[in-house]
N, C-alpha and C positions, 0 to 999 in steps of 0.2 A: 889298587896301588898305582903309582907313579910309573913312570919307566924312567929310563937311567937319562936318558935324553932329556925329557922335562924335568925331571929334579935339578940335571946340570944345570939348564938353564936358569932355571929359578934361582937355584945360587949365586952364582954368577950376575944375577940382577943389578946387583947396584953392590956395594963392599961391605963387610961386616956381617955377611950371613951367621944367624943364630941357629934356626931351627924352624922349622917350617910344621902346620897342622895343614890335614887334608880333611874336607868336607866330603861326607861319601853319602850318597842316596841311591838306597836297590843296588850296595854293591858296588856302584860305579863313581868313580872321584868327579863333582861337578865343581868344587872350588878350591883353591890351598891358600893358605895365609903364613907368610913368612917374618919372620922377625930378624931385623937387620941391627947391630950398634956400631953407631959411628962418634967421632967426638964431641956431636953434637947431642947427644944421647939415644936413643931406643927408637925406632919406627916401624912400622908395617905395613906389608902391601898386599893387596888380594890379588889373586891370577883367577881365571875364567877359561874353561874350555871355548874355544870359539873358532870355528873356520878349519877344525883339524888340528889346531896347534891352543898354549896356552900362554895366553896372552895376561900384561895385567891390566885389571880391574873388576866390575863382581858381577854378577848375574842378576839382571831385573828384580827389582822390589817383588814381589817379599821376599827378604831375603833368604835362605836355607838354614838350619840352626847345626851347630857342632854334636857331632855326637847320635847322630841320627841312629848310626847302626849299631850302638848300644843300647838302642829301647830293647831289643829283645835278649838283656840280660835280666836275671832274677836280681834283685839286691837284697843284700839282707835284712834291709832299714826299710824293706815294702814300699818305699816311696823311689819318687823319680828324683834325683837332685836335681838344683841348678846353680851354677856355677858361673862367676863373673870372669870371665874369657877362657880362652882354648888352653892356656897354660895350664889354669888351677881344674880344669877340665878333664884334664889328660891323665891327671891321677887316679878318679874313681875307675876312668877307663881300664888302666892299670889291672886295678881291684878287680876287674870283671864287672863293675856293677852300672846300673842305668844312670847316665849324667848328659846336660847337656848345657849349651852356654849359645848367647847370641853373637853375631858377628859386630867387628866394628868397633865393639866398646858399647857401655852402658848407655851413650847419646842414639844408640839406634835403633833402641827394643821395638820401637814404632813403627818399624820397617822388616822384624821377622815376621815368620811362619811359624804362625804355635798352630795351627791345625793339626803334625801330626803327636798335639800333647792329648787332643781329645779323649782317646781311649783311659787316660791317667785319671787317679782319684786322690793321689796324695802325693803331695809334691813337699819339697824343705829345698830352700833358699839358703844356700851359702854365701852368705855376703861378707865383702871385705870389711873392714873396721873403720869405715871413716861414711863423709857424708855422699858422696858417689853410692858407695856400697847402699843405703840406706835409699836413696832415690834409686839405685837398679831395683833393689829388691819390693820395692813399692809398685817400680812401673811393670814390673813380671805378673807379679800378682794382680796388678790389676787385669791385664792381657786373659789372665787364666781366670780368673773371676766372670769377664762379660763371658767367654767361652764352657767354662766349667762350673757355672754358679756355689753346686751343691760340691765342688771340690776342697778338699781339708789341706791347707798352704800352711807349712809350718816355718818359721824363716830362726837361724842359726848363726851365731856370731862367733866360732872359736875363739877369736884374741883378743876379746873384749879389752888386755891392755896395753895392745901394739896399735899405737896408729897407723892404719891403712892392712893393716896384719891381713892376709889371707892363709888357705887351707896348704898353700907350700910352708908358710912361714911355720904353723903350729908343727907341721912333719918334721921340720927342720930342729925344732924347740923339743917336740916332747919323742915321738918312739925313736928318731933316727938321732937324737941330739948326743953331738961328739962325731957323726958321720959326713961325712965331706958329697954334698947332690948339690947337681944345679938345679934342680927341678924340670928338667925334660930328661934325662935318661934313663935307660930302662931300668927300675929296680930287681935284685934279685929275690927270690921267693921267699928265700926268708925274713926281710924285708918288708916283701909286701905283707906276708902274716902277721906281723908285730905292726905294720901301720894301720891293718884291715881289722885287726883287734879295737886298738885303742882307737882310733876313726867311728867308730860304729858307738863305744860306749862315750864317749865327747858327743857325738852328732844329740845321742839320745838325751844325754845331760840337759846342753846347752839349747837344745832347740823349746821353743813355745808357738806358739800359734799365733799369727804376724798381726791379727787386731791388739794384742797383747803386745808389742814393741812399740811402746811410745818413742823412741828413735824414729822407727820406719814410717809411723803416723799412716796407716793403711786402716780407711775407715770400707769395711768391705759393703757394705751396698753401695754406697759413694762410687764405688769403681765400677758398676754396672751402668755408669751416669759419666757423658760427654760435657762436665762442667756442668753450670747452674740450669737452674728450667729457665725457659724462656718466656714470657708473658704470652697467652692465646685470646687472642683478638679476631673477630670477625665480623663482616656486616654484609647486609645484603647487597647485590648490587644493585644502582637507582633503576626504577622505573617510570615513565612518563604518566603522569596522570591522565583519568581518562578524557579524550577531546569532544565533550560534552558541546563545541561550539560547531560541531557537524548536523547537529540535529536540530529540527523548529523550534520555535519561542515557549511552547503551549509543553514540547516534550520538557526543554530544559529547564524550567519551569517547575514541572512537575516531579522529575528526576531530583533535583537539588533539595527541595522539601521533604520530600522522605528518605533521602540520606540524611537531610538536617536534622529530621525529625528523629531517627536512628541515631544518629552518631556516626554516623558510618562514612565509609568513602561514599564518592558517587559513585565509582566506577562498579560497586557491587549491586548498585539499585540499576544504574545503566546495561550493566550486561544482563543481567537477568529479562530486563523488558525487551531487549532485541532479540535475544534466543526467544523467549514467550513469540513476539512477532514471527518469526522465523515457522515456529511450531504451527500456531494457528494458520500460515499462507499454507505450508506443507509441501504435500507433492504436485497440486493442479499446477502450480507457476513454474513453469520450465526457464533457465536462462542459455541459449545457445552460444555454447565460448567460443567458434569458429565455424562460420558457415561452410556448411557441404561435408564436414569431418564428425557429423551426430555425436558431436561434445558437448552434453547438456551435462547439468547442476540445477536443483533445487534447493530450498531455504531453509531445511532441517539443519543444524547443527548442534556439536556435541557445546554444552560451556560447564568450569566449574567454578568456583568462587574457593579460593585459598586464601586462610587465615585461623590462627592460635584456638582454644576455646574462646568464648564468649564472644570472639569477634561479631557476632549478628548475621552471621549468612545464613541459618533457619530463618530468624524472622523476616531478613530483606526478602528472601524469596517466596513464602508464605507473605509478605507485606502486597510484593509487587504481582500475585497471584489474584490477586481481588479481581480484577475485571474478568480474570478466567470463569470468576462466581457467578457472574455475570450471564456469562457463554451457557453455560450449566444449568443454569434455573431457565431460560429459555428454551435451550433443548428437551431440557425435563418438560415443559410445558408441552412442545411440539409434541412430542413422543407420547405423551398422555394424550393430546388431541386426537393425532393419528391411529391411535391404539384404538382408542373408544370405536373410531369410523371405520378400523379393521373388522372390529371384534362381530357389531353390526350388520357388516357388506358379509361377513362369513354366517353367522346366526342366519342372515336374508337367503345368501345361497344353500345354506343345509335344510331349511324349510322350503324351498321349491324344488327341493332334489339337483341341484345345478351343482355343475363343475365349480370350485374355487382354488384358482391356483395364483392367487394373490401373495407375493412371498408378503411374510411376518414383518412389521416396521420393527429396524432396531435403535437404541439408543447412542444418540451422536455422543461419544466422549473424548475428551479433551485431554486429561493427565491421568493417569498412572503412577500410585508411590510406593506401589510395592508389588510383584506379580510375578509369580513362576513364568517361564518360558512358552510355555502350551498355553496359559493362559493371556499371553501378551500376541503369541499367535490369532486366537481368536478374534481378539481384541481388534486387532491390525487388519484380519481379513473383514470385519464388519467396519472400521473405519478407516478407509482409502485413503483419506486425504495425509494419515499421519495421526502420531498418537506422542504426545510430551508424557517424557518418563523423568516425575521429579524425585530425586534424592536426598534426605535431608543431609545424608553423610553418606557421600562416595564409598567411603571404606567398607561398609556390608553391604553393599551389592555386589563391590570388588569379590568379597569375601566368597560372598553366593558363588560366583566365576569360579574360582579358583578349586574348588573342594573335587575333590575326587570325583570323576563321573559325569560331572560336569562342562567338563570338555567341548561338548558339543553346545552348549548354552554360551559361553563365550565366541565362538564361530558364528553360532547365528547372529549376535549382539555385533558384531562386526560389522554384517550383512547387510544391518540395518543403519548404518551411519552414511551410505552415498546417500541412500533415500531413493534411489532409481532400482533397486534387485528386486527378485520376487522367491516365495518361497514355496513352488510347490509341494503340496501335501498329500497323499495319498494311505486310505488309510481303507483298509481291508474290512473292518467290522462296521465303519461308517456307510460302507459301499460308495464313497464319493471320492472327487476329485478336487482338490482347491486348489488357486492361483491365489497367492497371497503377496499385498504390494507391501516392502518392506521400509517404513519410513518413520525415524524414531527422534525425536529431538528432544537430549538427552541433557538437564539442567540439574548441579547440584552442589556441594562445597564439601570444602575436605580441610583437613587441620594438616599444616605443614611435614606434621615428622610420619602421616600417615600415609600422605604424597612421595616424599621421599624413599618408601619403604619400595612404591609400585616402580617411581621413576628408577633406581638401584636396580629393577630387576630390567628393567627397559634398557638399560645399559651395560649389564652386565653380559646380555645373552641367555641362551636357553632358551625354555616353551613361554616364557613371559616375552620374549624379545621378539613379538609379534606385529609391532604397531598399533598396537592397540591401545594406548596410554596418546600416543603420538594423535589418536583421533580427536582427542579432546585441544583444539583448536582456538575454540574463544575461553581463555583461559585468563584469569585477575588474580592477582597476589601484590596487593596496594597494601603504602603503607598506612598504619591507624590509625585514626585521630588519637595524640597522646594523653590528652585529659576529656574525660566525659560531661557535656553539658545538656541539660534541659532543653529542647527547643519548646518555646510557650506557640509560635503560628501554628497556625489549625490549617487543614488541608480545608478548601471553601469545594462546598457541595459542586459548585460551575466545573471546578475545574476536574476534581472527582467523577464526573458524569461526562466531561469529554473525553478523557481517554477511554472509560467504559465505552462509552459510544464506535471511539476508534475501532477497540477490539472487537462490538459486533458488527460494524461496518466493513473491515479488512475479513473476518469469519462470513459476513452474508456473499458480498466480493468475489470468493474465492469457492461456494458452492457450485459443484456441478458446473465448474469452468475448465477449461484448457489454454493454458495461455501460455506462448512460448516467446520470451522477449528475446530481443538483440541486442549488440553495441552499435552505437552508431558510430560511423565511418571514423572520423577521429577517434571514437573513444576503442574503434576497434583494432585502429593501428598500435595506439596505447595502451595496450594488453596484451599484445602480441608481441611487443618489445620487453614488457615485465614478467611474461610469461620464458623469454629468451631469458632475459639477465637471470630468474628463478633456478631457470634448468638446470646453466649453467653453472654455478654457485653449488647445484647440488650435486654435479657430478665433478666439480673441480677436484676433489681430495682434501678443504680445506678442514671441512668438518669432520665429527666425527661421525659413525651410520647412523646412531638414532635420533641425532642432529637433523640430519639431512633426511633422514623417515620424519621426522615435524614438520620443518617446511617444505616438506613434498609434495604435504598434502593442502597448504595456502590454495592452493586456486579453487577447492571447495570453501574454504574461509571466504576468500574473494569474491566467488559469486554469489556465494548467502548473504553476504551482507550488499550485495550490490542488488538483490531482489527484494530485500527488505528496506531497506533504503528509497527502493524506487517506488515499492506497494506504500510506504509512508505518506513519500512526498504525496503520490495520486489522492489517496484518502484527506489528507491535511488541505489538498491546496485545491481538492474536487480537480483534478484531471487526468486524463487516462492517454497514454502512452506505450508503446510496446517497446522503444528504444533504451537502450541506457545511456545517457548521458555522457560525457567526459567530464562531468564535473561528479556526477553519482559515481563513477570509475574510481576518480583519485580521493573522496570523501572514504569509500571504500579500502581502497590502499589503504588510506592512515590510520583506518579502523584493525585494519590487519595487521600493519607492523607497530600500533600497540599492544595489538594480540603477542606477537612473537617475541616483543623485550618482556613480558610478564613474562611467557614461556618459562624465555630462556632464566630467569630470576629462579622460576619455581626448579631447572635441575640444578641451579646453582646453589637451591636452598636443600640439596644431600649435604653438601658439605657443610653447608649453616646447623641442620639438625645435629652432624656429629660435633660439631664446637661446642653447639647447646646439652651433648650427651658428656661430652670428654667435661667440661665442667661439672657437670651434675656428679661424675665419677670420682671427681676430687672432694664434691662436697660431700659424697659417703662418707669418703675416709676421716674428712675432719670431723662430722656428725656420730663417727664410731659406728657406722651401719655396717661399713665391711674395714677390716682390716688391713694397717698398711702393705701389707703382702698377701695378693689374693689370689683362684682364682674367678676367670670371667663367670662362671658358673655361678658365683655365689650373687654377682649382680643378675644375669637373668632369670635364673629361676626362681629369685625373690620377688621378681618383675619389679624391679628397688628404681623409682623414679619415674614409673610406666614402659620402662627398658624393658621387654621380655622377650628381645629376635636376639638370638646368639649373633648374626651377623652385624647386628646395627652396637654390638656392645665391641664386638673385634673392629668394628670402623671408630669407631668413639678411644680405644687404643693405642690403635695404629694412629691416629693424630695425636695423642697424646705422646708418646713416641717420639715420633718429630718435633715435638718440641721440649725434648728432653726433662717432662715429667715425670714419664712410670718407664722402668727397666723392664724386659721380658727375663725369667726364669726359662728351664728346661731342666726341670729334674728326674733322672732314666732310672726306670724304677728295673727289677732283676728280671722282667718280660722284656727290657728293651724297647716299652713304647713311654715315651716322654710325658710328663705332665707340668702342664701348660702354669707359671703362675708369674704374677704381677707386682713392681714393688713400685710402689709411691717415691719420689724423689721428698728423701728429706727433709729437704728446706720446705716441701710444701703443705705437711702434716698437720702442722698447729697452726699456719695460714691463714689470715682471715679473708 
């Protein structure tokens, strides 16, 4: 309650005090609204506790609603009333029963606090008899609709034939009529049982369910909806095509033809041959990034090729694997030869009774496409130089990683991406010891929504937010050619047999060598400055971390392609050099920062996947596969669209969402835990 001080005051406010409501929350008065007539007619003023004293005006948005500390009456009508202002308010109060009203006037429903309506299930609207009443009681329900979906709003007109009639007017009219009330003082009890009677058998008459008042025009899913949907549009962002004029006449050449010949971008025939490149130098070619600081890099790296189904990244890569065929039947030959002059030198020394501790010739191999871990182990400690691990689809290998138990298979796979580690082995029933050089160049292509499933977790945190997604470096996501043509040119035998050639010439090259290149002087001041602006950039705060875990790792991008680049030029042009250039430096560069705008395209294609899901979710609904109101459940467990991740169906939502097409549910079942469901906006049902 008030004290006698602030009541005085309050009166005393301005002339023509009527009567004054007080706002109480927990007991304690936070607002009072007073009713003044002057000759000008009726006004109101709010006061606010503020500074120790009560001052007028109101209390921060949201505003507090009247009547608060009669929620904890019983009513007999089981429902909660609502009441347009403090006046027609103050009667239920009366009655003992739960009622409440917004502040302000009907123009301010938008600015209460209906939170504490939540715990309610049945509400009834007493609206005035005019079109006010008919727009309050519209915007109430809506309020309690987006908060109480499953809530029963029944909305009641007593004076259906008094213009503007409210719940004073009918008391005045029917139980008290011949009684002299202004409508604020305190009724006597007998009184209140003859209004609290006939109150109760009116409310239940008169009341219907507010989709049912075509006055009120309350369409209730409509009110779980902030106006119309909005159109969802998106695209990727551009990428630079690949700078195929960094490379010889004889590559570009040959690169442009079998993209031609595919259909394809270049950039997925291009990247593939420089990873290949990269794979076959391996680990013998060292590149020293700063003299006297033993910061070397070799020319393994990770690449993948992103694009839809059919885009061709199987066959480009199997396409541009031809000269690896190459590599293989030669090895197979050597290995057959050596074998034979083994087997021989051993048959010679067992028939003279002679020592043979000649080790066993093994087989040089090249690629790997599929192989447990123990077995890529072996692999790697019989071939030194490096060992290409091709994928036709990223996603089951991801897969193999990820599975329980496996744990330590993805650590190792890590291990193997400097190309500098080793892995020793030691194994108890072998009775040996191995040092095993770990150097993996890892080539393969993925379909975009399966990219975004890894990138999502790369970003989100957890045991995935490893950098391990961030390894994969030489990374393409071009866009497609959008009509498919025949190329009729034939790839001609010549030029077929010189990059064959290449590949065994950069493979004979790099046998049983050590070679540790440098930058030359310029090009090493020039690295040292890109390696500065790098650093910085990564540690400024601009990005976000797994941003900045990407280009963190460029200056392996950087030097693979500056040792690949450089082993080209020497094979191409016959000359041999230990320096890098400043011109194979910034060739490099450009090669990188087209790496990192594909990147960044490919995290920016999470959000593209959910545009492409939040539509697909629409076209359920209009196809009849799930129903306007659902929930997410019934999309992934159907896998309805190849959707089957619970999380990539609540990302496909939540956009949807924001752009004001599907409403959320919350319906509390008698456990008290909520069940999740979805409604379609509308207008967008029968959509085409």
């Amino acid at each position: 309650m008030l004290d006698k001080v602030a009541l005085t005051k309050i009166q005393n406010h301005v002339s023509g005090y009527v009567w004054h409501w007080i706002y109480e929350e927990h007991g304690r008065p936070i607002m009072v609204v007073a009713r003044y007539d002057t000759k000008d007619g009726k006004t109101y003023r709010q006061f606010a506790y503020e500074d120790g004293e009560w001052k007028e005006g109101v209390p921060s948005t949201p505003y507090p609603l009247f009547g608060l500390e009669s929620l904890r009456n019983e009513s007999p009508l089981k429902s909660l009333l609502i009441c347009e202002g403090e006046k027609c308010t103050s009667l239920p109060h009366q009655l003992k029963w739960s009622a409440i009203s917004t502040t302000m006037g009907a123009q301010n429903t938008a600015h209460a606090d209906f939170t504490p309506l939540r715990h309610f299930d049945q509400f009834i609207i007493l609206r005035d008899n005019d079109e006010a009443g008919a727009n309050y009681a519209r915007d109430i329900a809506t309020f309690i609709r987006k908060m109480k979906p499953e809530a029963n709003i029944q909305v009641c007109n007593l004076m259906p034939d008094m213009p503007g009639g409210d719940i004073i007017d009918w008391v005045l009219q029917k139980p008290l009529c011949g009684f002299s009330w202004d409508g604020y003082a305190k009724l006597s009890d007998e009184h209140l049982t003859r209004v609290s009677e006939g109150l109760q058998a009116a409310i239940k008459q008169c009341s219907i369910p507010i989709e049912d008042c075509k006055i009120v025009n309350f369409k209730g899913e409509l009110a779980l909806f902030d106006g119309d949907p909005r159109p969802i549009a998106n695209t990727l962002c551009p990428v630079p095509p690949f700078p195929i004029h960094l490379l010889s006449e004889c590559l570009v050449q040959y690169l442009k033809l079998c993209a031609k010949q595919m259909c394809i971008p270049i950039d997925f025939s291009a990247t593939s041959f420089l990873a290949l490149i990269g794979g076959i130098i391996g680990r013998p070619i060292r590149l020293e990034m700063r003299p006297g600081q033993r910061w070397e890099e070799v020319a393994n790296i990770w690449a993948v090729m992103v694009g839809p189904p059919a885009s061709k990244k199987s066959p480009t890569l199997r396409r541009m694997c031809r000269p690896i065929s190459a590599l293989e039947s030669l090895a197979e030959k050597k290995f057959s030869e050596t074998m034979k002059v083994y087997k021989l030198d051993k048959k010679q020394a067992q028939e003279k009774d002679e020592d043979f501790d000649t080790p066993e010739p093994t087989l040089r191999r090249y690629i790997s496409d599929d192989c447990t871990t123990p077995k890529l182990r072996e692999l790697l400690s019989k071939n030194t130089r490096g060992l290409i691990l091709r994928s036709d689809e990223l996603k089951g290998q991801l897969e193999k990683l990820d599975k329980e138990g496996h744990e330590g298979d993805r650590s190792f796979m890590m291990q193997c991406w400097s190309g500098l580690d080793f892995y020793n082995e030691d194994r108890l029933n072998r009775g040996s010891s191995v040092r095993i050089p770990l150097t993996i160049t890892w080539i393969s292509g993925i379909q975009p929504t399966c990219l975004a499933h890894y990138l999502r977790q790369a970003i989100l945190g957890g045991n995935n937010a490893d950098g391990f997604m961030q390894r994969f470096q030489m990374v393409v996501f071009p866009d497609l050619e959008k009509t498919y043509q025949i190329c009729q040119e034939p790839m001609s035998d010549d030029l077929e047999n010189k990059i064959e050639n290449l590949f065994i010439t950069i493979d004979e090259q790099t046998q049983d060598v050590e070679r540790c290149l440098r930058f030359s002087a310029e090009a090493q001041q020039y690295f040292d400055h890109w390696h500065i602006t790098l650093e910085n950039e990564c540690r400024s705060g601009a990005h976000p971390p797994y941003w900045e875990s990407h280009i963190g790792k460029e200056p392996k991008l950087l030097a693979a392609l500056c040792i690949i680049l450089h082993v080209l030029q020497e094979v191409i042009e016959n000359i041999s050099s230990d320096e890098i250039s400043l011109s194979t430096l910034k060739a490099a560069e450009e090669l990188a920062l087209y790496y990192r705008k594909h990147a960044h395209r490919c995290y920016e294609s999470i959000q593209s996947v959910e545009f492409s899901d939040a539509i697909k979710i629409l076209g359920f609904v209009r196809q009849k596969k799930i129903s306007p109101r659902f929930k997410p459940a019934d999309i992934y467990h159907n896998n309805l669209g190849g959707i089957k991740e619970k999380n990539r169906v609540a990302s496909a939502l939540s956009l949807l969402q924001d752009f004001g097409c599907v409403a959320q549910e919350k319906i509390y079942g008698a456990n008290g835990r909520p069940s999740e469901y979805w409604i379609i906006h509308p207008k967008l049902r029968n959509k085409e």
